[in-house]
N, C-alpha and C positions, 0 to 999 in steps of 0.2 A: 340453438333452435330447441323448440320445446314443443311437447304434442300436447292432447287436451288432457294425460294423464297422469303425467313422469314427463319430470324433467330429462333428456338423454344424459346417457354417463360422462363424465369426464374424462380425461387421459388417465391419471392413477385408477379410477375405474376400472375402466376396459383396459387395463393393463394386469389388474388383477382379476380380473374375471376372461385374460387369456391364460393364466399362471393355477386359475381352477381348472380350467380346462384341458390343461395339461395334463396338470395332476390325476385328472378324474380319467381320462386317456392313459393316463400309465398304468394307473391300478386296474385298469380292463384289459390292458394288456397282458400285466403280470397274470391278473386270474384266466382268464385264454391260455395263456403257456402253461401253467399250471395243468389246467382240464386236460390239455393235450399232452402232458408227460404221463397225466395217470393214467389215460388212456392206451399211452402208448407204453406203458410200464407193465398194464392188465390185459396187452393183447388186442388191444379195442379197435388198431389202427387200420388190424389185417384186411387183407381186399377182399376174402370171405365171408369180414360181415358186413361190406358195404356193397358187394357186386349187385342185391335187387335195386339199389336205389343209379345204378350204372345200365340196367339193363332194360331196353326200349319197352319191352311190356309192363315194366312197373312202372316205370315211370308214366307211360300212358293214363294207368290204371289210377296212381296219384294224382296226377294233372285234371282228366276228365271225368272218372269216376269218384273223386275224392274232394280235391281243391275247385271244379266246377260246382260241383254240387251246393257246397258250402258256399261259394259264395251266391248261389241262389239262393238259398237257404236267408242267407243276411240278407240282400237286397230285399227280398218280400216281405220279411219279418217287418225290415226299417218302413218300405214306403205302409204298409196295414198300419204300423204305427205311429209314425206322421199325422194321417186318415183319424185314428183309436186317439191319441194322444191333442188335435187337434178339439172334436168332438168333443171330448169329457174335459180338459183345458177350458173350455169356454162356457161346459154345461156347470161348471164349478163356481162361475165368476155370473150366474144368473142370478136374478131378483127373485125370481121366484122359485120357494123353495121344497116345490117337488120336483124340480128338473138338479139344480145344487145339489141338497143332499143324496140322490141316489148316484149323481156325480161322485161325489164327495166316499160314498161309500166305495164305490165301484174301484179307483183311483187306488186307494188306502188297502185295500184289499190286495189288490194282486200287485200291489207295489211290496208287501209282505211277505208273500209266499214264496219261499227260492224259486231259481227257477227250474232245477230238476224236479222238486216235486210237484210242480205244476207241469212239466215235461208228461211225469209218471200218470199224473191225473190224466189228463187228458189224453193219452195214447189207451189208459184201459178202461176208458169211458166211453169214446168212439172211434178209435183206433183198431183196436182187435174186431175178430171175426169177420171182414171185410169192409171195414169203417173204412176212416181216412187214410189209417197207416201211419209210420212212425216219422214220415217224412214231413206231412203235414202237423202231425203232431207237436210236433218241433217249430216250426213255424209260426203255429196259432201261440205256442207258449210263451216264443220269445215276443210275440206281435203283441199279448196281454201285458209283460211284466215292464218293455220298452218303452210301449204304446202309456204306460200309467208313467213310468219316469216324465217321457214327451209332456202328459198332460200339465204336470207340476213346469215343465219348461218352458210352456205359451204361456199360463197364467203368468208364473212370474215375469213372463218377456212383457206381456199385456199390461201388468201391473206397471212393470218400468217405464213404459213411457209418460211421460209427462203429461199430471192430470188437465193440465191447458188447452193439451188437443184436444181431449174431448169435450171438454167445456167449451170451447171454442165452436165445435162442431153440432152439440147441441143446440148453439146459440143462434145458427142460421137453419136450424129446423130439422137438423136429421133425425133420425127415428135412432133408436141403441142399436139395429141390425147390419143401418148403415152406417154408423161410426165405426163398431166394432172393423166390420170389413173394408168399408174405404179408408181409412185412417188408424184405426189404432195396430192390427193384424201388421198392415206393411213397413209400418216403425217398429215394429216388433223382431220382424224377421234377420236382422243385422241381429241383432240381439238371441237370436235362439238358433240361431246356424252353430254357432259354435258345439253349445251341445249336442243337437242334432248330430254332429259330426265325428262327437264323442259317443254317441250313442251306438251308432255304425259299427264302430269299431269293439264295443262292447258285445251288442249282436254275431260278430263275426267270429267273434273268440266263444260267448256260449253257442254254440252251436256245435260245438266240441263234446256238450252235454250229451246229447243226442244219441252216443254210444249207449248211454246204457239204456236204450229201449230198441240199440239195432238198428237205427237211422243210419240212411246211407250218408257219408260225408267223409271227408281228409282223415278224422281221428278211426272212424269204421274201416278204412284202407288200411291205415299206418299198423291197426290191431291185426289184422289180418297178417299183412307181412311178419310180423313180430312174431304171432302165434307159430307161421310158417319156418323159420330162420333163427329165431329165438336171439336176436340183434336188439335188446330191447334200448340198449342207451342209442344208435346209431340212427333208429329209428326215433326216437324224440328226438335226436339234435335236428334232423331233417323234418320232421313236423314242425319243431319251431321255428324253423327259418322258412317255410313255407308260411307259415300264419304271420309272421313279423313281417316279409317283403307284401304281403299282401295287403295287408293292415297299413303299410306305409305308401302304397300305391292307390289303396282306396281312399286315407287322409289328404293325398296330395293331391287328387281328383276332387275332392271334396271343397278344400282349400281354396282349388283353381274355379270352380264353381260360385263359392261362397264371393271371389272378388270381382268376378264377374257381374253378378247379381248386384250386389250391394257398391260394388265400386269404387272403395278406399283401398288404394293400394299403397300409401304411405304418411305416415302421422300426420297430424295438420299440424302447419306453420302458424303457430297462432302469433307470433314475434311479427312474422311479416303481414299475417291479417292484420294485425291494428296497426302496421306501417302503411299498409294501402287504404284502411279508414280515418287515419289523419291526415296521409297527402291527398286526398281526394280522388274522383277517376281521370283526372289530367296530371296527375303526379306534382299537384302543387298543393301546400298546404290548405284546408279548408278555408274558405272567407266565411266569414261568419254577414249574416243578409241583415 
């Protein structure tokens, strides 16, 4: 069986790609036991510096004040950018060009600018004094820098589809407005899920920026604890496995989303497509008329 992209593996194959698999499993294991001898060699294991992350108020404090936040934080950031990345995605890919180029600038520009210091900008721009604050601040920044990745991701997804659709679609009188969005936009979307989805996840983790202008979120909690307890390796190992299980529940959601929508949930049979184009639809060879 064969899909439209790659052939599937073989048996020597996938018998060496369980034999990497192993391998790459052992050495994570090795380095795991490792981490935990040193730990446990320097003291690190004791229940003293782990008792806030055991005790009902921090853990609250992590959960809802820290890990809720955050993922608010990402989801606004992502749907503004979708929204931002959509918009300039298509203002890039017009004829006319005063709508393109100041696309074209806008795009380039804050696809540029890390995104802490667009973080920093923006929080002492209209942030301070009673502006938006650091929370929003955050948000707008990742919404700008996402939102310009997105833009580069519909173009390209717009680009990819085959220039026949729209020729095609010209060809019985639709205007660019209507092609763009009845036809070329919806063959796009298979196509730009994936980073979209990538992009989530990238959003999710900077938001961790955010600390240093005092935004509330998971890394503002985790500082706190630390400054308090002074547990600083315990306290990352528990922020990164709070941003990892989260990050692998928001892809999995995403995932289950994307198949939904688009509805390929397994490689195409192209072996048995053209077995059921030469038997015909009665399962007998085609007669030729």
């Amino acid at each position: 069986m064969s899909s439209v992209l790659y052939d599937h593996p073989g048996p020597r194959t996938r018998a060496r790609h369980r034999l990497y698999s192993l391998a790459a499993a052992l050495i994570l294991l090795l380095l795991a036991a490792g981490l935990l001898w040193r730990m446990w060699e320097y003291d690190q294991l004791a229940y003293e510096e782990w008792e806030p992350f055991l005790t009902p108020a921090y853990i609250e404090a992590l959960l809802v004040d820290g890990l809720w936040r955050t993922v608010q934080m990402a989801l606004l950031s992502v749907s503004f950018a979708v929204v931002f990345g959509l918009v300039f995605g298509v203002g890039k890919l017009s004829n006319h060009a005063w709508i393109s180029w100041p696309s074209w600038l806008v795009v380039e520009f804050f696809r540029a600018v890390p995104v802490l210091l667009l973080m920093v900008f923006i929080f002492f721009l209209v942030g301070v004094g009673g502006g938006i604050g650091s929370y929003w601040s955050v948000v707008f920044a990742l919404t700008l820098y996402n939102g310009s990745v997105l833009a580069e991701v519909f173009r390209a997804g717009i680009n990819a589809v085959p220039t026949g659709q729209a020729e095609a679609a010209y060809a019985i009188g639709m205007r660019k407005t209507q092609v763009m969005t009845l036809v070329l936009l919806p063959q796009a979307v298979k196509i730009m899920l994936p980073a979209i989805i990538s992009q989530m996840v990238v959003a999710l983790k900077d938001t961790s920026l955010g600390v240093y202008i005092l935004a509330p979120g998971l890394t503002r909690v985790g500082e706190q604890i630390e400054d308090e307890f002074g547990n600083t390796v315990q306290t990352a190992v528990v922020l990164a496995l709070l941003y990892i299980v989260t990050n692998l529940v928001l892809t999995w959601l995403a995932t289950l989303a994307q198949r939904r929508l688009v509805g390929e949930r397994k490689p195409i049979d192209v072996d048995a497509l053209a077995s059921a184009q030469v038997m015909g639809p009665t399962g007998r060879h085609g007669e030729q008329g």
